[in-house]
C-alpha positions in Angstrom: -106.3 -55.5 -51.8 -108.9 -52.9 -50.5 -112.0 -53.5 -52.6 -114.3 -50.8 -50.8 -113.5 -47.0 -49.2 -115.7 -47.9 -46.0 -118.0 -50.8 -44.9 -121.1 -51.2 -46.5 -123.5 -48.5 -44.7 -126.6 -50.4 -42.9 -129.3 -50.1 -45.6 -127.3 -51.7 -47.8 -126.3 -54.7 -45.6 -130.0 -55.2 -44.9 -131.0 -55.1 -48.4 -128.6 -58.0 -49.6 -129.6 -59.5 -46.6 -133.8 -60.1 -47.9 -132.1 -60.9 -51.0 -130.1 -63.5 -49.3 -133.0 -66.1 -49.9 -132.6 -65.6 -53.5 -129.2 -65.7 -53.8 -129.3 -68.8 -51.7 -132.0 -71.1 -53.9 -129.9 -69.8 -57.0 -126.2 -71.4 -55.4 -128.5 -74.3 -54.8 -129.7 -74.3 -58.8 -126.1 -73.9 -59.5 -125.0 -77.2 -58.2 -127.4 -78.7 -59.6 -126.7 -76.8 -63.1 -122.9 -78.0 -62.5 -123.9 -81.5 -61.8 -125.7 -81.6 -64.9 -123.4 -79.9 -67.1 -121.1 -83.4 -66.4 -123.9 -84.9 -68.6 -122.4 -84.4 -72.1 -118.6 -85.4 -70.7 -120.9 -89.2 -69.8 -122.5 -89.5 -73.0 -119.5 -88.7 -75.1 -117.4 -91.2 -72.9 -120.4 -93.7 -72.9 -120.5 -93.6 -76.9 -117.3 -94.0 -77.5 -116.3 -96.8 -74.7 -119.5 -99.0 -75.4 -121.5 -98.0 -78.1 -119.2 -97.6 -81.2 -117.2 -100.8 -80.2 -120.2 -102.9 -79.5 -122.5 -101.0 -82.1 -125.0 -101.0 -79.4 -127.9 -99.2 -80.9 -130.6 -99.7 -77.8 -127.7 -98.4 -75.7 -127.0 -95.8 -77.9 -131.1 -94.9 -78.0 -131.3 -95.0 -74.3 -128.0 -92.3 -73.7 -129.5 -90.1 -76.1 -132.9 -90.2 -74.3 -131.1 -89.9 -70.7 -128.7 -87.0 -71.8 -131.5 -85.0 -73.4 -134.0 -85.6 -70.0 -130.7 -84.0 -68.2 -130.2 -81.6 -70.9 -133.5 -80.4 -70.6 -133.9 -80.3 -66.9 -130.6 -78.2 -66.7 -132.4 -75.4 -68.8 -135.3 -75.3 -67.0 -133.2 -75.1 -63.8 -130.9 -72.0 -65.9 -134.4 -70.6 -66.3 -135.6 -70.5 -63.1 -132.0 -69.0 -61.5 -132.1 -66.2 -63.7 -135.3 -65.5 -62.6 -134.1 -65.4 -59.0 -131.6 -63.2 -60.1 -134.3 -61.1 -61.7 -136.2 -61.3 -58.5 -133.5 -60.2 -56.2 -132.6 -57.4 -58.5 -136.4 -56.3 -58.2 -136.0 -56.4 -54.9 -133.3 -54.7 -54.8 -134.4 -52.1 -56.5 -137.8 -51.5 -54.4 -135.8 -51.8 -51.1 -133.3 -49.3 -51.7 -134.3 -46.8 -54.6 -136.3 -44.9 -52.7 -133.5 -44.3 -50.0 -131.3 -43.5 -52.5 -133.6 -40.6 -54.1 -134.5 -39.1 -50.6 -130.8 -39.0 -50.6 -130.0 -37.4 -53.8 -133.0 -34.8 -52.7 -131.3 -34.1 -49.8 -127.4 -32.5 -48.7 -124.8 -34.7 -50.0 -122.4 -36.1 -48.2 -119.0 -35.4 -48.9 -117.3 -37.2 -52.1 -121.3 -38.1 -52.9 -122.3 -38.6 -56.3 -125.2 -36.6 -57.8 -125.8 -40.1 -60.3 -126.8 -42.1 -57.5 -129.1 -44.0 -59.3 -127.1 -44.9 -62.3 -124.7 -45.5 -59.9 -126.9 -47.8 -57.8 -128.2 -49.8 -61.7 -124.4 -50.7 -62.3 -124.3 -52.2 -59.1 -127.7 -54.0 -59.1 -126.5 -55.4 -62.8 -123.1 -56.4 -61.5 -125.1 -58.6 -58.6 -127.9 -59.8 -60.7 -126.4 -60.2 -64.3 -123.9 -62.6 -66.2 -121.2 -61.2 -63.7 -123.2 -62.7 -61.2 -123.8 -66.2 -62.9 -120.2 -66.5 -63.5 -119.6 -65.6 -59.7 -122.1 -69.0 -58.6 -120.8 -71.3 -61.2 -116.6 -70.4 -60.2 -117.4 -72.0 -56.7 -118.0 -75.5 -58.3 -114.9 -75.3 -60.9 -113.3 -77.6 -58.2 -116.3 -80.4 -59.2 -114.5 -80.4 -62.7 -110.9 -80.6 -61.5 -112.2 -83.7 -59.1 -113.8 -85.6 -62.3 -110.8 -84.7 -64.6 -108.3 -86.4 -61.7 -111.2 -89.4 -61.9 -110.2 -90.0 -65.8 -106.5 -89.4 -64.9 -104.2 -87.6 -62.2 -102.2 -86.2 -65.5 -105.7 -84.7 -67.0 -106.3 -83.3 -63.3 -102.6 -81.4 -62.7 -102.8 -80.3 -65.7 -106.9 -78.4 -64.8 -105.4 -77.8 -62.1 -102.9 -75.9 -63.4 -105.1 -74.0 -65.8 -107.0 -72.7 -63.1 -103.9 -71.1 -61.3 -102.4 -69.9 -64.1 -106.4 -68.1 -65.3 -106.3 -66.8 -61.3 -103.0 -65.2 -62.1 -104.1 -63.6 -64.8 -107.2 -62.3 -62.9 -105.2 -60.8 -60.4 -102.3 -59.0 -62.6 -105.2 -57.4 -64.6 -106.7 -56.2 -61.4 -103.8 -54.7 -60.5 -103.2 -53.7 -63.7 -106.5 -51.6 -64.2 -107.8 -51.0 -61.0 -106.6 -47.3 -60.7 -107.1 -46.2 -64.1 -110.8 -47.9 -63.8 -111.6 -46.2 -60.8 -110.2 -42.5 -62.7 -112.0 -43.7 -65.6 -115.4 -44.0 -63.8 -115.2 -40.5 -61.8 -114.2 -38.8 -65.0 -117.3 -40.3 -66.9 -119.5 -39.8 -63.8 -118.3 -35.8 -63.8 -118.8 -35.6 -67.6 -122.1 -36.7 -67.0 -122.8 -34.7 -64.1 -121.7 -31.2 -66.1 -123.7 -32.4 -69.5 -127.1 -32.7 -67.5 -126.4 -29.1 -66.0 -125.8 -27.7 -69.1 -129.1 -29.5 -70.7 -130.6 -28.0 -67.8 -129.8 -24.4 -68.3 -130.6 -25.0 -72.3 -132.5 -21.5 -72.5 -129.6 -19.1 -71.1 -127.0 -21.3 -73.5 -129.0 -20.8 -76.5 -129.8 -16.6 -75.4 -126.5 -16.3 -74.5 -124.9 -18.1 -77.9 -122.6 -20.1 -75.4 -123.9 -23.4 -77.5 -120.4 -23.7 -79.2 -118.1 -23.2 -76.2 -120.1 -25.7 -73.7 -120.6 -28.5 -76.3 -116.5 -28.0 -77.0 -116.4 -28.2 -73.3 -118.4 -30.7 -73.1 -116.9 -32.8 -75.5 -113.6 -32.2 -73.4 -114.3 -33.4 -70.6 -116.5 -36.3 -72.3 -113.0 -37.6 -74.5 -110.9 -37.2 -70.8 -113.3 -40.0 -69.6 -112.9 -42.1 -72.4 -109.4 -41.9 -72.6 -109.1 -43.1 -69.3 -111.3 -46.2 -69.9 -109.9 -46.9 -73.0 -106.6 -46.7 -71.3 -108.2 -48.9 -69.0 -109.9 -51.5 -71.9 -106.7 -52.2 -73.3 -105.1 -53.1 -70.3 -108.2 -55.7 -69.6 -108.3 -56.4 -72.9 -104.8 -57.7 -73.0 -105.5 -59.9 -70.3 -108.5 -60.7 -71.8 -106.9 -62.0 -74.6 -104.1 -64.1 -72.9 -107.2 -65.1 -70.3 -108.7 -66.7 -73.9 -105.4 -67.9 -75.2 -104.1 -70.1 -72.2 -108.1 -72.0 -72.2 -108.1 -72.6 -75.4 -104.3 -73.7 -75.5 -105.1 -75.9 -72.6 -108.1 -77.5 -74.0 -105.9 -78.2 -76.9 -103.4 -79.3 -74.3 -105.6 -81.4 -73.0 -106.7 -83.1 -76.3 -102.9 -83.9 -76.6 -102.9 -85.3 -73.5 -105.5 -87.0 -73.7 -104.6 -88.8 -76.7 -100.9 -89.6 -75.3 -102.2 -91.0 -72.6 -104.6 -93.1 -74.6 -101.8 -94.8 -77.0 -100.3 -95.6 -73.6 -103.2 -97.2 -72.8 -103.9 -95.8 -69.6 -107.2 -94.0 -70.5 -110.1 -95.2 -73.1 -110.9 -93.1 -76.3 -113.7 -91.6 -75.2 -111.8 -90.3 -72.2 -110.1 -87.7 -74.5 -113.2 -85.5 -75.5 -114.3 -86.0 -71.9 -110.5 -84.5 -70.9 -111.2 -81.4 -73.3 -114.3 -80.8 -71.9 -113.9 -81.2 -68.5 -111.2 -78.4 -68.8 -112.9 -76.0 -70.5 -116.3 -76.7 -68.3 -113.6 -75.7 -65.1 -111.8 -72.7 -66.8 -114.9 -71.0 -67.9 -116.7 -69.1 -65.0 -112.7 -67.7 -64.5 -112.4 -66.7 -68.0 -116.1 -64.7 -67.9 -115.1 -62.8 -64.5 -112.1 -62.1 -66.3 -113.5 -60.6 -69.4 -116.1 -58.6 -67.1 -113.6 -57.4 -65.0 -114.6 -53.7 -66.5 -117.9 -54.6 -65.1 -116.1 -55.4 -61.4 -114.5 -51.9 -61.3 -117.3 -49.7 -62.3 -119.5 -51.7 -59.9 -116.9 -51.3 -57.2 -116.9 -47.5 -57.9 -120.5 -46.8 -58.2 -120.7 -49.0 -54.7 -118.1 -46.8 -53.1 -119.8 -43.6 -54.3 -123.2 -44.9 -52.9 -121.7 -45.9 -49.4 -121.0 -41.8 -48.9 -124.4 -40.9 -49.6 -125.2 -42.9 -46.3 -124.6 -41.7 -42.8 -121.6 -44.0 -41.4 -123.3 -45.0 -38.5 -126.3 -46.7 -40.5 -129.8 -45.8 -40.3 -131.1 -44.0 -37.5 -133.4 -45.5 -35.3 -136.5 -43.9 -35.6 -137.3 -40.8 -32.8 -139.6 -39.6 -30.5 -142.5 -37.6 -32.5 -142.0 -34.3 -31.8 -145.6 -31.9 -31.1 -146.7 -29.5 -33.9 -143.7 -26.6 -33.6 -144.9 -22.9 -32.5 -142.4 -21.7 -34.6 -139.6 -20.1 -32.4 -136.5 -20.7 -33.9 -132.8 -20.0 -32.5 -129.8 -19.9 -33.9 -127.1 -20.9 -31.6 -123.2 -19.9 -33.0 -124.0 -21.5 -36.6 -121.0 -21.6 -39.1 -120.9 -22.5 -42.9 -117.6 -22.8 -44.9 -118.1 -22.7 -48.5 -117.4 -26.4 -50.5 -113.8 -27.7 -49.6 -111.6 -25.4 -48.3 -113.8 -22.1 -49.3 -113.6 -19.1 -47.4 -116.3 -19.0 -43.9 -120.1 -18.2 -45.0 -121.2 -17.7 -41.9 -119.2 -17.0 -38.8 -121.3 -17.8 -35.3 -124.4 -16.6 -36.1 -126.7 -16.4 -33.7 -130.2 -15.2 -33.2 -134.1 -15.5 -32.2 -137.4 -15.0 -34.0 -140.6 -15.8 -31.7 -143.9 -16.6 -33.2 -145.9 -13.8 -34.7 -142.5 -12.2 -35.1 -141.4 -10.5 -38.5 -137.5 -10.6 -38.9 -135.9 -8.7 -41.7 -132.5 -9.7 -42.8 -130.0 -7.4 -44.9 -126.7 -6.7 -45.7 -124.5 -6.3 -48.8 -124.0 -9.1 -51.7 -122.0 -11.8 -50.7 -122.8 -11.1 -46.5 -124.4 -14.9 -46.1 -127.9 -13.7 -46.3 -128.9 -16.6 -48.4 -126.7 -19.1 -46.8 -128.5 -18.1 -43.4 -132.3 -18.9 -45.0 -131.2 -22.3 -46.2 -130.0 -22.7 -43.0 -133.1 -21.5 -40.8 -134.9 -23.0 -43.2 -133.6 -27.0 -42.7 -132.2 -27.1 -46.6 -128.5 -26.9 -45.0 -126.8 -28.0 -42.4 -124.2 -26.2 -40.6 -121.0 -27.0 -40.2 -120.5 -25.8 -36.5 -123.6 -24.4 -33.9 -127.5 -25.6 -34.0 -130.7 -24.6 -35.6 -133.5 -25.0 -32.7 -136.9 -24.8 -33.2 -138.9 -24.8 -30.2 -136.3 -25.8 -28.3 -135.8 -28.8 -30.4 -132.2 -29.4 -33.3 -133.4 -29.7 -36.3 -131.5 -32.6 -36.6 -133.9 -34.5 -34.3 -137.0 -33.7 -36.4 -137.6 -36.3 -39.1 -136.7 -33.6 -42.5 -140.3 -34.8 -44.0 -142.6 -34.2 -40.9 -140.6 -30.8 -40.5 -141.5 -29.5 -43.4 -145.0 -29.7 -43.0 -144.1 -26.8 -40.7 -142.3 -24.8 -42.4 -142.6 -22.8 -45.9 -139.6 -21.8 -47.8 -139.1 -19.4 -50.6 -135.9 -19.5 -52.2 -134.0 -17.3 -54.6 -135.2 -19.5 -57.4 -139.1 -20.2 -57.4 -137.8 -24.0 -58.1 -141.2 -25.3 -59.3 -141.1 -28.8 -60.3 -142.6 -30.4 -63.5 -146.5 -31.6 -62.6 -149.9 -29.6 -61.7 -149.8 -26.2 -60.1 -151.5 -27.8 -57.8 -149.1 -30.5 -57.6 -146.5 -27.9 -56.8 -148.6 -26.0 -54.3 -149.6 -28.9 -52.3 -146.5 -30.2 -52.2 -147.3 -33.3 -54.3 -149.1 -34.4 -51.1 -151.5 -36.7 -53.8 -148.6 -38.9 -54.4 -148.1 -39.8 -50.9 -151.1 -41.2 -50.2 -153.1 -38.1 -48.6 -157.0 -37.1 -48.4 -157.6 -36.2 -52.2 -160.3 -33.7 -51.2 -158.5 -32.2 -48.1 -155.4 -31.7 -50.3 -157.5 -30.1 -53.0 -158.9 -27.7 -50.2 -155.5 -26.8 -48.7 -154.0 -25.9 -52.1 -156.8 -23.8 -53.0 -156.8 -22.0 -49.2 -152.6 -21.7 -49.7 -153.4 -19.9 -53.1 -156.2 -17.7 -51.5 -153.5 -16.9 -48.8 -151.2 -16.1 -50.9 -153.5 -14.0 -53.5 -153.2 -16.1 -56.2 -156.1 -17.7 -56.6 -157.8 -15.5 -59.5 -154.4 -15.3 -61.2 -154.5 -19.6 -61.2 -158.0 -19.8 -62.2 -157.3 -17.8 -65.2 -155.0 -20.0 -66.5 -156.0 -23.1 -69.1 -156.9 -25.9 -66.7 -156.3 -23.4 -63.8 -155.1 -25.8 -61.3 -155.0 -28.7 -63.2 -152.2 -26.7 -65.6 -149.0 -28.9 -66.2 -145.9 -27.0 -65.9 -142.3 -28.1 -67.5 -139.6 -28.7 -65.5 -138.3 -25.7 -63.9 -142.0 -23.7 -63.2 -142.0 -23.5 -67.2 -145.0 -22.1 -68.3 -145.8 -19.3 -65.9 -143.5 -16.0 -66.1 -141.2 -14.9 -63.1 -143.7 -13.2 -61.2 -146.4 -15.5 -61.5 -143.7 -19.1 -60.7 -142.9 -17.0 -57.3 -146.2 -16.3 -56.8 -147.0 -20.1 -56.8 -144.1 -20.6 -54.8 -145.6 -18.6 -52.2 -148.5 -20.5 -51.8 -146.7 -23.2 -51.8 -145.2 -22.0 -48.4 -148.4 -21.3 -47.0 -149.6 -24.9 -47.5 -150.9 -26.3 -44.2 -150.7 -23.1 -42.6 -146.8 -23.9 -41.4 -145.5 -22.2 -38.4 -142.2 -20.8 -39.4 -141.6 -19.3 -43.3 -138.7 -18.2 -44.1 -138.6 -16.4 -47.6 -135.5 -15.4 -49.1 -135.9 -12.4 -51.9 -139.8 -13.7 -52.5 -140.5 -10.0 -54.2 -138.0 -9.9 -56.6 -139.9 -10.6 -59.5 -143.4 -9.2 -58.4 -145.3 -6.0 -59.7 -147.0 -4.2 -57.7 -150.1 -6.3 -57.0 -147.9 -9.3 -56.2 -145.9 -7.0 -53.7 -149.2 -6.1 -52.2 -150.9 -9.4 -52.2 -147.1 -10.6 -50.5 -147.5 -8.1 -48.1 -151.6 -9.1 -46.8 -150.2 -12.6 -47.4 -147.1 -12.6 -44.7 -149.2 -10.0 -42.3 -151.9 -13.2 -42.2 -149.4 -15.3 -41.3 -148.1 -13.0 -38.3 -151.9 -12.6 -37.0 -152.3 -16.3 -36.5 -148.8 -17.0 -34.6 -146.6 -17.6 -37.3 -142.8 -16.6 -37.3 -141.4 -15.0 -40.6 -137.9 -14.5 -41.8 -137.8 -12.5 -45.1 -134.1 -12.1 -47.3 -134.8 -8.7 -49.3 -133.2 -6.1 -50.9 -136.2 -4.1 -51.9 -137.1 -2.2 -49.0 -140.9 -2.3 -49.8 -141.2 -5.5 -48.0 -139.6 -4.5 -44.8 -142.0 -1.9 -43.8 -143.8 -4.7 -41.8 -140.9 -6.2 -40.5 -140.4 -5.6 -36.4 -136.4 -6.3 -36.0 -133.9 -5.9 -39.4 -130.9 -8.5 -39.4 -127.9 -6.9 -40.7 -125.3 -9.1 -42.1 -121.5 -8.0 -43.4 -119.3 -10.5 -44.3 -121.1 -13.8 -42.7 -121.6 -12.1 -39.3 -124.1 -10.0 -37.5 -123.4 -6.2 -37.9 -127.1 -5.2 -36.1 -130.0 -6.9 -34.5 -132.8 -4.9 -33.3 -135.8 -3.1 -33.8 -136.7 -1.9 -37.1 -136.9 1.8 -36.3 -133.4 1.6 -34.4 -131.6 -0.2 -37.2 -132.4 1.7 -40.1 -131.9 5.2 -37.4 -128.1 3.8 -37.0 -127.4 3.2 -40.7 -129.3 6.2 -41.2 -126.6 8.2 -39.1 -123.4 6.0 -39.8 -124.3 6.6 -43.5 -124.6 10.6 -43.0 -121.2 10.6 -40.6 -119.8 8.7 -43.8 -120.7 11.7 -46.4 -119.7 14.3 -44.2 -116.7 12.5 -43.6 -116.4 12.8 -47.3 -117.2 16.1 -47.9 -114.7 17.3 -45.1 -111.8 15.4 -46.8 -108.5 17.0 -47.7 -109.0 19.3 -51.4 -106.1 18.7 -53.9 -105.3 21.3 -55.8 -104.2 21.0 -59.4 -100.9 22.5 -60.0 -100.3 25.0 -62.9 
């Protein structure tokens, strides 16, 4: 029976491993908590083999005080493992959330889930909740079976027996639900997944009158997912229900055992209630695995889905600290395939942009143009070739200290929720940095970019908080921002796809100063347009068709061969064969 799609990836290992001390005092806790637990089963026996035939009052006093000091040390031990438990989660938690959110905020893998942190709570819960009591106390069910053989071998086959019969059940409802779990869990995770995109695009729903349709959809796909873990529910709650039905049966069983044996004579009275509870103490931890087998498979899921958000060779050791980049990037024969088994985005791209170089890139819709700036820009990866910069992959620059070198404009402003500052500097504050330095580099980026008076103007100027998604600022004024955000730290490369799409006239201009700034003190500049305005201080044009290069050269040149081809292509029209319309 596989349990996992892959081994556990190396952070992982190495977080369960600091738990491990944890995890250790708490098995220790547990035998203790077992040993204990065989407290009531002495008294009861005790009370009904001395103290009710011999009325032995002082006897009876000093039980009661002996089972209550055990009583009460086995809570405070209780209390003290699931505080471990609570601990290790803790732990947990501060050793591997932030890995798991740089991984979200970076390319998925494959198969990766965009929930990894829900995902990664149903695990942490499955290893440091009830599931994980019941998994510490099933090790010392074999402590019960040995004390029921010590009242009689009968008492002890027939524990025994329980047990086996309980493990059968635990495995026939694994079997039983472990597909239609596992479809139950990706269908709720995709439901998810689609409702948080649709909250997130809330203003084009609600402009666009599509609130009906998506919450119908919505609903769809949200039912799908329950079906399949109701499907799933009633299969473990079947077993569920014969899991309850054979303990209690056998700790009826074992009353009636209990009390043939006693008219035999070969066990005391107070060895029946022992019998019943010694059964029942063994059987339990089985009987709560079982019922939280639901638990098992959405922890099992959620752990598969988090093992392909990490690299399968584990975490890289860390690498030689690169020098500050000049900025000349090379593309070497870089390919993209759309998701799956999409059609090529880019076909072996290649090309070179030098410091203090401008590079224009253009083409038709759909020719890769913005696949190639997430690409030059270190947001995606390719699938074949290699993005250098100064010599250097991009894959052997740590992605953090790399983009302190580089600014990127997308499409999409993409402002997050905080301070325009904030957003400008990167949210360098919340790493740790120089409060004043950071201060002084936003407001220099915003100078850069001309966008200083336009910030200062606002209420609280800097200090404005925007929603989520730049709200608060129009179009032109979020791209704008996002500009100066790429000018932060005076980065060396800046690659800018479409960045005057949404700018006036005075924003093209103050883009224009901005990027010709940037190209007097070294740096390189890719810039995506459509608008020709922006071009005029570009020295080569790019021209993409279809995912591959069509030209690469100086600007004059290019636009003097499209110039002619497009001329050639008129006259060719113009010259075409007349029809004639027939009377």
């Amino acid at each position: 029976m596989k349990l996992l799609d892959a081994p556990l990836p190396r952070p992982l290992v190495d977080a369960l491993r600091a738990c491990r001390p944890h995890y250790l005092a708490a098995a220790v806790f547990s035998a203790l908590i077992n040993l204990l637990f065989l407290a009531p089963t002495l008294y009861m026996m005790q009370v009904y083999d001395r103290v009710v035939p011999t009325e032995g009052r002082l006897t009876l006093l000093y039980l009661t005080l002996v089972v209550a000091f055990a009583l009460a040390t086995l809570a405070a031990l209780e209390a003290v493992r699931t505080r471990l438990l609570v601990l290790a989660s803790l732990r947990l938690d501060r050793l591997l959330a932030g890995g798991i959110l740089q991984k979200l905020m970076s390319a998925l893998a494959p198969g990766a889930s965009q929930q990894g942190m829900r995902e990664f709570d149903i695990v942490r819960q499955a290893l440091t909740g009830p599931l994980a009591l019941a998994a510490l106390d099933a090790p010392w069910t074999p402590l019960y079976v040995l004390a029921a053989f010590m009242i009689h071998p009968a008492i002890g086959a027939l524990t025994l027996a329980g047990g086996a019969i309980l493990i059968t059940l635990a495995l026939l409802n694994e079997r039983a639900t472990r597909v239609r779990a596992k479809d139950a869990f990706q269908a709720q995770a995709q439901a998810y997944a689609s409702q948080e995109a649709a909250a997130a695009s809330a203003e084009v729903v609600r402009a666009l009158g599509m609130r009906g349709a998506l919450r119908e959809r919505q609903l769809i796909d949200r039912r799908a997912g329950l079906d399949l873990s109701a499907q799933a529910q009633f299969t473990g709650g079947g077993y569920a229900a014969a899991t309850k039905f054979a303990r209690l049966f056998l700790q009826s069983a074992a009353l009636g055992l209990g009390a043939w044996l006693a008219v035999e004579q070969q066990i005391s009275s107070g060895a029946i209630i022992a019998a019943s509870v010694l059964l029942s103490r063994a059987l339990q931890p089985i009987e709560q695995i079982v019922g939280a087998w639901a638990m098992v498979g959405q922890a099992r899921g959620a752990l598969n889905n988090l093992i392909r958000l990490f690299p399968a060779d584990g975490r890289a050791a860390p690498g030689t600290q690169l020098p500050p980049p000049r900025g000349d990037l090379a593309l070497e024969a870089v390919s993209i395939r759309a998701s799956g088994d999409g059609p090529p985005l880019l076909r072996a791209v290649s090309l070179r942009l030098g410091p203090g170089q401008i590079l224009g890139v253009i083409g038709p819709s759909g020719a890769g143009k913005t696949t190639l700036a997430r690409v030059a820009a270190g947001a995606l990866s390719p699938d074949a070739g290699t993005v250098r910069l100064d010599g250097a992959s991009l894959d052997d620059w740590d992605p953090d200290r790399l983009g302190r070198h580089v600014g990127y404009v997308p499409q999409d402003p993409t402002l997050i929720a905080g301070s325009i500052k904030d957003n400008i500097s990167r949210f360098a504050a919340w790493a740790g940095g120089d409060a004043a330095a950071i201060d002084a580099a936003a407001v220099a980026a915003a100078k850069a970019a001309g966008v200083h008076e336009l910030i200062l103007r606002l209420p609280q100027g800097y200090d404005a908080v925007l929603g989520a998604g730049g709200r608060g600022l129009s179009a032109g004024q979020a791209q704008r921002v996002a500009l100066a955000r790429a000018l932060y730290g005076e980065p060396s490369l800046l690659i800018l796809d479409e960045p005057n799409s949404a700018l006036d006239g005075e924003g093209e201009l103050a883009l224009n100063q901005a990027l010709m700034a940037a190209k007097a003190r070294g740096a390189a500049i890719l810039i995506v347009a459509h608008r020709t305005g922006i071009l005029n201080i570009a020295d080569r044009l790019l021209v993409l068709r279809e995912g591959q290069v069509d030209r690469d050269g100086p600007r004059a040149e290019v636009i003097a061969e499209m110039t002619a081809q497009a001329a050639q292509a008129q006259a060719r029209a113009r010259s075409g064969p007349l029809t004639v319309a027939k009377p």
